[in-house]
LOTOR-436435 format. One record per residue (C-alpha): residue in three letters; x, y, z. Coordinates in Angstrom, 1 decimal, always signed. Last residue first. Example, Ala and Ser with C-alpha at 12.3 -4.5 7.8 and 13.67 -1.06 7.14 Angstrom:
2
<filum=SER	xx=+13.7	yy=-1.1	zz=+7.1>
<filum=ALA	xx=+12.3	yy=-4.5	zz=+7.8>
***
This chain:
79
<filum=UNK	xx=-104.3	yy=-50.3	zz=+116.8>
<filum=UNK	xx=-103.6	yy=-47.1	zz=+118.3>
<filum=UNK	xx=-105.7	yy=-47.7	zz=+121.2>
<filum=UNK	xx=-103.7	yy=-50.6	zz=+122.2>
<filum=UNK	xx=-100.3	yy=-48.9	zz=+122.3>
<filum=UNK	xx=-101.9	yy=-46.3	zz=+124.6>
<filum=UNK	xx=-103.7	yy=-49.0	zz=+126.5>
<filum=UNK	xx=-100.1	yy=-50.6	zz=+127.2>
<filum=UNK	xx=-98.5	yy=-47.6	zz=+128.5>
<filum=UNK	xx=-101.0	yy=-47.0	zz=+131.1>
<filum=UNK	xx=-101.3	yy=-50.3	zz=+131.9>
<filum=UNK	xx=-97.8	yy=-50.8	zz=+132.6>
<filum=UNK	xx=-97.7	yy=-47.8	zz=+134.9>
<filum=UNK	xx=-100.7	yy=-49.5	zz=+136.8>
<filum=UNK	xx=-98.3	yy=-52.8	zz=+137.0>
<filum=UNK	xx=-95.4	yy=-50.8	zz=+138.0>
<filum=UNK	xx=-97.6	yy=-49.2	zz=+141.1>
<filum=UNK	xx=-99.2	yy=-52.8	zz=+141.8>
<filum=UNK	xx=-96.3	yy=-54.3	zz=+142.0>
<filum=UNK	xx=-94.5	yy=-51.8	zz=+143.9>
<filum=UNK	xx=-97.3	yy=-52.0	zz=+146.5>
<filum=UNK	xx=-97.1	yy=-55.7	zz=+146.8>
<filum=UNK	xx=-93.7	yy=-54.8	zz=+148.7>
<filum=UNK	xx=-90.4	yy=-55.9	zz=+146.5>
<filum=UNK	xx=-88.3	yy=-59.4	zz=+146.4>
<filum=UNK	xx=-88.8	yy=-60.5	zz=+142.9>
<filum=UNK	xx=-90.1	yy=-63.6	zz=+144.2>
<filum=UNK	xx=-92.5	yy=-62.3	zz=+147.2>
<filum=UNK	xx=-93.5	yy=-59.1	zz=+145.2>
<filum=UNK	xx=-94.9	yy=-61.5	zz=+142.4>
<filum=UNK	xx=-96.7	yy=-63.7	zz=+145.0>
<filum=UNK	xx=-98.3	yy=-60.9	zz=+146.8>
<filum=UNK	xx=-99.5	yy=-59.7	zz=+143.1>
<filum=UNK	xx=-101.0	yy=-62.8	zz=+142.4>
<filum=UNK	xx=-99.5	yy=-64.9	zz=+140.0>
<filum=UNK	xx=-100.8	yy=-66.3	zz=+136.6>
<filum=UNK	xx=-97.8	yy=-67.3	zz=+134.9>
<filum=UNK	xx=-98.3	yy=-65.6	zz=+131.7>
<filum=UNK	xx=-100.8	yy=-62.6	zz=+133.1>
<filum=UNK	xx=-99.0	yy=-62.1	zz=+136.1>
<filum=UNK	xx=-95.5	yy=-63.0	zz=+135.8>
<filum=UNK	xx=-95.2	yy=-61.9	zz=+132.4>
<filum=UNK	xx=-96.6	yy=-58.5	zz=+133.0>
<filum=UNK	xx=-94.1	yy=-58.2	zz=+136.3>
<filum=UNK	xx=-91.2	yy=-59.2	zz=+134.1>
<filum=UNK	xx=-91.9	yy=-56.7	zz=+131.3>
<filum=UNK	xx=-92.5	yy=-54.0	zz=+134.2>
<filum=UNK	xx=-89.2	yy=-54.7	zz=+135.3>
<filum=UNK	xx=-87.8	yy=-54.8	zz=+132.0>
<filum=UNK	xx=-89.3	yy=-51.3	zz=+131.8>
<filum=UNK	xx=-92.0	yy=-50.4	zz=+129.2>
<filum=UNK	xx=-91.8	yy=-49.7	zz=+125.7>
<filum=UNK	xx=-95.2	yy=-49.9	zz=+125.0>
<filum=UNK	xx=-94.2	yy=-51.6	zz=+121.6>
<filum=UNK	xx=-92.0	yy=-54.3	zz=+122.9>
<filum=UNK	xx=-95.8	yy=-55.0	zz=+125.4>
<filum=UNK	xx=-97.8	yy=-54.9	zz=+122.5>
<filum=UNK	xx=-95.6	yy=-57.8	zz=+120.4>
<filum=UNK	xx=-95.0	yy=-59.8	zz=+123.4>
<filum=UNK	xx=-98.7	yy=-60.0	zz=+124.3>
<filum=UNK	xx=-99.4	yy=-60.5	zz=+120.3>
<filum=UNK	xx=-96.9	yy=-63.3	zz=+120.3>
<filum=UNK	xx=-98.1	yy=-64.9	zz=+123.5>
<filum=UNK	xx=-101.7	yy=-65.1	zz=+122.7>
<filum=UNK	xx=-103.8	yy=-61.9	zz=+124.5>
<filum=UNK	xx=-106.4	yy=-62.9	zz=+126.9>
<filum=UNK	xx=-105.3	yy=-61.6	zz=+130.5>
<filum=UNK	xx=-103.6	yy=-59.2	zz=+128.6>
<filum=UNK	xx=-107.0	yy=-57.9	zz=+126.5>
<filum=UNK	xx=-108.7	yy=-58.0	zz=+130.3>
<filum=UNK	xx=-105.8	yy=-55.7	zz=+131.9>
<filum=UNK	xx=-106.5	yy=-52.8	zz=+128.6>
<filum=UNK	xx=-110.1	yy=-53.3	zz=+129.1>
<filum=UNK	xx=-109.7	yy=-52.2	zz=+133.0>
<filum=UNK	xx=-107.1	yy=-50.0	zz=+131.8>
<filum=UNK	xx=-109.8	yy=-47.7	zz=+129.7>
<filum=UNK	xx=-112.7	yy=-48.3	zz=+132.2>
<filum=UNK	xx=-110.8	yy=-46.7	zz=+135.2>
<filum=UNK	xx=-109.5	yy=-48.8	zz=+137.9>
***
């Protein structure tokens, strides 16, 4: 994972709950995507847990996540 996402994954992990609702509305990302964000950086699941309640492989996790991340650093570096 690059530097940019990397800070972009550690500003979720410590965002409040406002400003992580705020950025992600902004990204305009997926509901999907909004559901995976949640579930990992709200709830604190594992990717292998996320795929196991929303009933996809680990690998779509990971791929919606990175797309996420993408969309989120761009809202980010805006700020």
């Amino acid at each position: 994972m690059n530097k940019l996402l990397w800070n972009t994954r550690n500003w979720l992990i410590g965002s409040t709950k406002s400003s992580f609702h705020a950025v992600l509305e902004e990204a305009k990302i997926t509901p999907r995507q909004i559901e995976i964000c949640e579930l990992r950086f709200v709830k604190g699941m594992t990717n292998y847990q996320i795929a196991a309640q929303l009933n996809i492989s680990d690998k779509t996790v990971e791929k919606e996540l990175n797309t996420a991340y993408k969309q989120i650093s761009n809202v980010l570096a805006s700020l």
